[in-house]
Each structure stands twice: as structure tokens, then as C-alpha cells.
Backbone as CSV, one residue per row, in Angstrom:
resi,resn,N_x,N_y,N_z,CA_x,CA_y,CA_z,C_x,C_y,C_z
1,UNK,-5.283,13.674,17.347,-6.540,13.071,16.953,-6.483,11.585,17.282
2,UNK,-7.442,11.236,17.839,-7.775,9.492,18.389,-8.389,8.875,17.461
3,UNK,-8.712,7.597,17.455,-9.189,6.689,16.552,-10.376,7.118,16.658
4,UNK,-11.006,7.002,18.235,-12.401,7.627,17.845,-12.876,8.957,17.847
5,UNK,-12.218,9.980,17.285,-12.316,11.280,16.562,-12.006,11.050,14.925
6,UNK,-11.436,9.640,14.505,-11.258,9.390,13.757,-12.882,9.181,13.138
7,UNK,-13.073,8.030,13.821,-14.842,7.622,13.389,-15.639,8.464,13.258
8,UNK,-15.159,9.020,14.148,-16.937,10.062,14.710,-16.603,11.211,13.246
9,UNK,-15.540,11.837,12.977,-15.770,12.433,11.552,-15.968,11.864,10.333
10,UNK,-15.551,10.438,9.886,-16.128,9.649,8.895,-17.799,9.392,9.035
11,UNK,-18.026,9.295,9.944,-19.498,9.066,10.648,-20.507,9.985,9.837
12,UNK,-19.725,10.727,10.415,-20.475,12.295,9.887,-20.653,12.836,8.609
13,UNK,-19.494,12.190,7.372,-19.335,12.309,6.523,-19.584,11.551,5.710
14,UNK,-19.740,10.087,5.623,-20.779,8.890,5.434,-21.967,8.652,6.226
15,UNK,-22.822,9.416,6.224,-24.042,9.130,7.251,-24.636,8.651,6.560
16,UNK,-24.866,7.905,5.099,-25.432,7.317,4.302,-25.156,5.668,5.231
17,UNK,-24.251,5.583,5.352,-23.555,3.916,5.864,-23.601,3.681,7.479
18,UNK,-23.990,2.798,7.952,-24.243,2.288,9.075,-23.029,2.578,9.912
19,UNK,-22.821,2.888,11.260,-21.607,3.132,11.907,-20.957,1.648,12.010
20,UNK,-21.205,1.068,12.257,-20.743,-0.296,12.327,-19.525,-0.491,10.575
21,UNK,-20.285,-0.072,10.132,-19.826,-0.599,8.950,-18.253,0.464,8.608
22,UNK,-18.825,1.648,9.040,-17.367,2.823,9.314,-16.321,2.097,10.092
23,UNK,-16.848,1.783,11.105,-15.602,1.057,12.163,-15.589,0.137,11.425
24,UNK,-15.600,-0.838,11.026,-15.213,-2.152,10.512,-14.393,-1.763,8.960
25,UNK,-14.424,-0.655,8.284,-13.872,-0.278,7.217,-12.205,0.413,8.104
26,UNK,-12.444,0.993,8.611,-11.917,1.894,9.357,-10.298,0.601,10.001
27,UNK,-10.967,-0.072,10.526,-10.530,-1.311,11.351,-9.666,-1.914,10.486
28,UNK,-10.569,-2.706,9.502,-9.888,-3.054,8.299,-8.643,-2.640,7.642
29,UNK,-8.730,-1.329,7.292,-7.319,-0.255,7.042,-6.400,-0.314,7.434
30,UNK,-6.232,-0.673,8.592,-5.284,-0.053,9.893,-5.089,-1.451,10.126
31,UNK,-5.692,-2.491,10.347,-4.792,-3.941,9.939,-4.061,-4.039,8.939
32,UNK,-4.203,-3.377,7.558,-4.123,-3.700,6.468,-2.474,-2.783,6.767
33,UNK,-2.257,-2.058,6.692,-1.569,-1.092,7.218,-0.573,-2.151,7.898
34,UNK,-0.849,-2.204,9.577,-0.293,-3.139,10.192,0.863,-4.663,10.191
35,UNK,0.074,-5.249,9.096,0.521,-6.321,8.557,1.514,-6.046,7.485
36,UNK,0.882,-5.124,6.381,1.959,-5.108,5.587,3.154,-4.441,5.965
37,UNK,3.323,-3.716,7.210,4.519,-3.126,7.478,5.516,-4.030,8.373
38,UNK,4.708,-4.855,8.813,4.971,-6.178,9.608,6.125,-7.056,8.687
39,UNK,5.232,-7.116,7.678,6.239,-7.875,6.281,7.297,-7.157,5.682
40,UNK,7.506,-6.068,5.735,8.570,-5.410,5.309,7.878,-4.304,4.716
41,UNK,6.957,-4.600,4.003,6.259,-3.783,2.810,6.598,-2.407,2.923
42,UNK,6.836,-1.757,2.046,6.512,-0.077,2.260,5.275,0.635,1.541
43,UNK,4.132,1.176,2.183,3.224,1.689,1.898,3.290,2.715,1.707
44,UNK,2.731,3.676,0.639,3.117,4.859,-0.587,1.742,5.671,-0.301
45,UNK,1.274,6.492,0.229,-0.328,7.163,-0.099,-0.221,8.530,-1.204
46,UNK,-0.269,8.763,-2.502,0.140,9.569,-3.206,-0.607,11.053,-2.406
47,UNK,0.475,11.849,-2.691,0.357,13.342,-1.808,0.038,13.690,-0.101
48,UNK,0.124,12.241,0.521,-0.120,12.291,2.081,1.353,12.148,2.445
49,UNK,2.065,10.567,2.372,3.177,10.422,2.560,3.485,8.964,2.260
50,UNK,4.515,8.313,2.614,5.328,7.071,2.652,5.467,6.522,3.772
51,UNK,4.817,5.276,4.434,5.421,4.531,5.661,6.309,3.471,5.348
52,UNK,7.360,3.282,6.261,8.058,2.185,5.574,8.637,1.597,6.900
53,UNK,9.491,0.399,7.124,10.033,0.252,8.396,11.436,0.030,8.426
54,UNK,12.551,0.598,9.453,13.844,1.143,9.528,14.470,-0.269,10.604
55,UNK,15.225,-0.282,10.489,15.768,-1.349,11.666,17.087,-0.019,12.204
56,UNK,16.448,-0.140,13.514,17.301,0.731,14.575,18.792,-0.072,15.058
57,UNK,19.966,0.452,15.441,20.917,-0.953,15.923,20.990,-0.648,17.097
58,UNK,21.603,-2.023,17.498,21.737,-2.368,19.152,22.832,-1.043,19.558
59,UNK,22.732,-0.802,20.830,23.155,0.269,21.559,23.016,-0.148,23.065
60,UNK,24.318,0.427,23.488,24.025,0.478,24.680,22.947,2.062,25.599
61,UNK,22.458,1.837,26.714,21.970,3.079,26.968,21.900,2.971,28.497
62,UNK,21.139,3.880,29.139,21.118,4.053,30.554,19.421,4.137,31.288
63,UNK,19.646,3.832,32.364,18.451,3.134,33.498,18.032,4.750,33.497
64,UNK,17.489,5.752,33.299,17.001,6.916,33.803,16.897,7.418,35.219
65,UNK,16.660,6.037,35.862,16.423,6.310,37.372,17.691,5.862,38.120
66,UNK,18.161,4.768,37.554,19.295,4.596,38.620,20.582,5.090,37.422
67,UNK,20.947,5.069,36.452,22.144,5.729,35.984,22.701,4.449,35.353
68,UNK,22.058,3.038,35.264,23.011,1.771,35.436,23.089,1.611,33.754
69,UNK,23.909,1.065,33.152,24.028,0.854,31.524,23.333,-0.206,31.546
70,UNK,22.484,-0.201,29.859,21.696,-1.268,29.411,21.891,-1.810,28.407
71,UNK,22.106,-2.812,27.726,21.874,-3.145,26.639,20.164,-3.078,25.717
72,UNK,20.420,-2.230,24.593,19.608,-2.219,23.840,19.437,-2.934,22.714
73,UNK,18.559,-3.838,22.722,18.343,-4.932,21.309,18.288,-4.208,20.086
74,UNK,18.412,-4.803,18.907,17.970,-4.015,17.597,16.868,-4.279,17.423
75,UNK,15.611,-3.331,16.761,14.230,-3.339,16.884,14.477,-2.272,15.944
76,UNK,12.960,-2.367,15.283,11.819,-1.875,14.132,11.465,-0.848,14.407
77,UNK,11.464,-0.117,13.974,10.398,0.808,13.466,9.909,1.848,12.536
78,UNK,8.937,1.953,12.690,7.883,2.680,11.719,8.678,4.075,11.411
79,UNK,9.186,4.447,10.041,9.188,5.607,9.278,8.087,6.198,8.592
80,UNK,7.942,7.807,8.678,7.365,7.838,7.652,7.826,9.427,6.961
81,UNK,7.549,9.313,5.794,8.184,10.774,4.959,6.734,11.522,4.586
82,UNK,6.473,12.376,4.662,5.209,13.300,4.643,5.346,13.685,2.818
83,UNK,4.437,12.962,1.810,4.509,13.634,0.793,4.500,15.576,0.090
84,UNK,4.564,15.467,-1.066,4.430,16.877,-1.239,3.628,18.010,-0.550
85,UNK,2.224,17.378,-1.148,1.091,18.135,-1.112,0.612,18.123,0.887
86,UNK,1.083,17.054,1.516,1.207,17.338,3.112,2.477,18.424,3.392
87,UNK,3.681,18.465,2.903,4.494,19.150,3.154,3.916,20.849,3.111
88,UNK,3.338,21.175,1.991,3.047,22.496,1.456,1.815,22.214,2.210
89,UNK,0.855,21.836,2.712,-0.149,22.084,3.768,0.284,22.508,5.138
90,UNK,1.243,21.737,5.315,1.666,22.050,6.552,2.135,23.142,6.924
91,UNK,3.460,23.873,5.505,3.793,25.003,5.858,3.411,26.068,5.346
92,UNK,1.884,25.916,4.659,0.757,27.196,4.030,-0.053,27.355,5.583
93,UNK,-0.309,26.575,6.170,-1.190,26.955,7.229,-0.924,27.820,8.309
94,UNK,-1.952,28.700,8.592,-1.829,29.559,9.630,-2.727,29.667,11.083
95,UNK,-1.498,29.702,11.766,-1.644,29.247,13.251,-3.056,30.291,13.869
């Protein structure tokens, strides 16, 4: 799902509210999101899941194309743990 499959079903589901105002709520979030994970923060959504951010360590690794070793910096990133009620959605559903 894309951001704007994202909209276009809020759209649909707030048709009371101006689209503009969906995207700009929408927008809003996802900075909000952004930044605080930026800061360290760990963000909690009760029964969806937990994002939080991991520090990966330096490693060496390899060129894919030519075979040559690389050094890999240590860098960030985004965790996230899928709460309960996503867990048991996920594995009640049928394909």
C-alpha cells in the first residue's frame, strides 16, 4: 500500500473533510513519526505495534558486482514489533 492509497481510503472515509485537509493531517503524522524517531524516541501504537530505532555496527561487506571488500559505517535503523491484536490478525486471516 502507497501513501496515496493511503489518502484515497481516508478520503473516502472522511468525506465530511476537505481532501486537502486529509493530506495535510496525513502529512503531519508521518513527520511527527519521523522526527521523533530521529530523536531517539520510541513510538508505542496500542494493539498495532512499537517503532523504535536500533543502531546496526560497522562491518565489513562486499561490492556485489566486483567481489571487492567494503567498509560499512554504523547506521540507524527503524525497528518495529507488531503488537498483539496485529499479531492475531495476521495469523487469523485467510489467504
Amino acid at each position: 500500500m502507497k501513501k496515496s492509497d493511503i489518502l484515497r481510503d481516508l478520503e473516502s472515509k472522511f468525506d465530511y473533510l476537505p481532501r486537502r485537509e486529509v493530506e495535510r493531517t496525513l502529512e503531519k503524522i508521518l513527520q511527527f513519526f519521523s522526527s521523533n524517531l530521529a530523536k531517539g524516541a520510541r513510538i508505542e501504537i496500542r494493539d498495532f505495534g512499537t517503532f523504535s530505532t536500533r543502531m546496526r555496527k560497522a562491518r565489513t561487506g562486499r561490492n556485489p558486482s566486483s567481489g571487492e571488500k567494503i567498509e560499512i559505517k554504523d547506521k540507524y535503523f527503524v525497528h518495529f514489533i507488531p503488537g498483539k491484536r496485529l499479531r492475531k490478525e495476521l495469523n487469523d486471516r485467510k489467504d
